[in-house]
C-alpha positions in Angstrom: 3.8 -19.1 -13.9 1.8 -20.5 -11.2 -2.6 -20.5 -11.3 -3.9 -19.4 -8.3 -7.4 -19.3 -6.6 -8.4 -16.4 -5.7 -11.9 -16.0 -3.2 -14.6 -14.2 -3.0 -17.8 -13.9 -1.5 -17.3 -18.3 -1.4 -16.7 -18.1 -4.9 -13.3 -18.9 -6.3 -11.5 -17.2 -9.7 -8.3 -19.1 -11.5 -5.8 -16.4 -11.8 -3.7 -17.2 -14.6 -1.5 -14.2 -14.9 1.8 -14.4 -12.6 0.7 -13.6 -9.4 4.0 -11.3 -8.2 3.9 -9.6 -11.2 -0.1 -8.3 -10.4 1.3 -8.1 -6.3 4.1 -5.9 -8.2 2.0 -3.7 -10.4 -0.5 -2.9 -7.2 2.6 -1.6 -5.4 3.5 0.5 -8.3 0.2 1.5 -8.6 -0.4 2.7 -4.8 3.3 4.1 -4.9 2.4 6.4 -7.5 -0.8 7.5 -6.1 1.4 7.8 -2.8 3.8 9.7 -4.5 1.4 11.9 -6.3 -0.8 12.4 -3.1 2.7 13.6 -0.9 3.6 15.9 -3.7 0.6 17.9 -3.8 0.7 18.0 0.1 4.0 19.7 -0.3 3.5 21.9 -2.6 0.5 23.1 -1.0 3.1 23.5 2.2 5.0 25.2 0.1 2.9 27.9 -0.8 2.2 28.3 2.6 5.7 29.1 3.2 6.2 31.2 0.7 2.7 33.5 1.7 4.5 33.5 5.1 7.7 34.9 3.9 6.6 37.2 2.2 5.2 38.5 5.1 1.7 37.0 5.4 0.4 36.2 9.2 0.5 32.7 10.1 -2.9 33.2 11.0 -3.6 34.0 6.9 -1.1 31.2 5.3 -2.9 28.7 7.6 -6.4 30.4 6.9 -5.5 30.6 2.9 -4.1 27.0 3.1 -7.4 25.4 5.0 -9.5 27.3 2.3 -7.4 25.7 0.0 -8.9 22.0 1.0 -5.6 21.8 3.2 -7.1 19.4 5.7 -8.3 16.8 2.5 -4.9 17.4 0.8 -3.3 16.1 4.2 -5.5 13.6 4.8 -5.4 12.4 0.9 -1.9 11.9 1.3 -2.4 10.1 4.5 -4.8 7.7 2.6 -2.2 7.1 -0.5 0.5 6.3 1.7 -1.9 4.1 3.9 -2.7 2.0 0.5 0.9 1.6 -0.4 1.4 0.4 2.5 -1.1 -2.8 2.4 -0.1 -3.4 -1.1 3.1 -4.1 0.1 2.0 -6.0 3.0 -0.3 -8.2 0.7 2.6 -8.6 -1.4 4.5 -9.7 1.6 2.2 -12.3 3.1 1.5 -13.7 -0.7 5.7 -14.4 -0.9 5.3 -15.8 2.4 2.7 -18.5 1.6 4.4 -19.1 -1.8 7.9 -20.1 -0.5 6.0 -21.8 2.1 2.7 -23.9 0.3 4.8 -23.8 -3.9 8.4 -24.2 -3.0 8.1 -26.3 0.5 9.7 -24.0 2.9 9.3 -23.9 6.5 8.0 -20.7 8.1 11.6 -20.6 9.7 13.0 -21.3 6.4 10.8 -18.5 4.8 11.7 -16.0 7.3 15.0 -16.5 7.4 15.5 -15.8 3.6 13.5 -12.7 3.7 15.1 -11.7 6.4 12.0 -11.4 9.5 11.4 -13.1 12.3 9.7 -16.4 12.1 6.7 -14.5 14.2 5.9 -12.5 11.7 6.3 -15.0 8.9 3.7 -16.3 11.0 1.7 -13.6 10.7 2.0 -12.7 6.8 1.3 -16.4 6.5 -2.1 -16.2 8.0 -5.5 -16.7 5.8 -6.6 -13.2 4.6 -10.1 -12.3 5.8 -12.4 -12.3 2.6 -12.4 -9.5 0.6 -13.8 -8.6 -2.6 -11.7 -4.8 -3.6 -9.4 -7.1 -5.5 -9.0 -9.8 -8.0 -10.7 -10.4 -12.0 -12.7 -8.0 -13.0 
């Protein structure tokens, strides 16, 4: 198990708890809230489809399914799957600057193992802008 630092607002936390196992646990985290987000969003579909064969006027299943909080169900689902999305990228980048700065790889080196380009190693390896929505509570 390795300590980080992790910043914020100048200030800087030791992180004593593995790293990728927290990097993991965020994935999980977003992909269920992902998960959970898209199946709602079908579902609501879903009864949609059903209202329209059972006869129902697309007019009506599309009125029934925006008075139904369609347009927040999509755009719910849009925001999960958004969020899983940077927790993997922030995964990404932190296995990036590990196998670089703890094990001594090169950025080529590092790439090549994971299986990218060494551009965007390059870019997974640059400093994340300051942020303060994650670390100790």
């Amino acid at each position: 198990m390795v300590t980080r630092l992790w910043t914020c607002a100048s200030y800087e936390y030791a992180m004593t708890e593995d790293w990728f196992a927290e990097a993991v646990e965020r994935v999980d985290e977003a992909g269920r809230g992902a998960c959970l987000a898209i199946e709602t969003a079908v579902a609501a579909l879903r009864e949609g489809c059903a209202a329209r064969n059972a006869g129902r006027s697309i007019v009506d299943v599309v009125d029934e399914m925006i008075a139904a909080g369609g347009r927040e169900i999509r755009l719910s689902a849009a925001d999960a799957f958004r969020e899983y999305e940077r927790a993997i990228a922030s995964m990404r980048a932190d296995v990036v600057r590990s196998l670089v700065d703890e094990d001594g790889l090169t950025l080529t080196a590092a790439a090549q193992r994971l299986q990218i380009s060494r551009q965007a190693a390059a870019r997974l390896y640059e400093p994340v802008p300051e942020r303060c929505d994650e670390g100790p509570d």
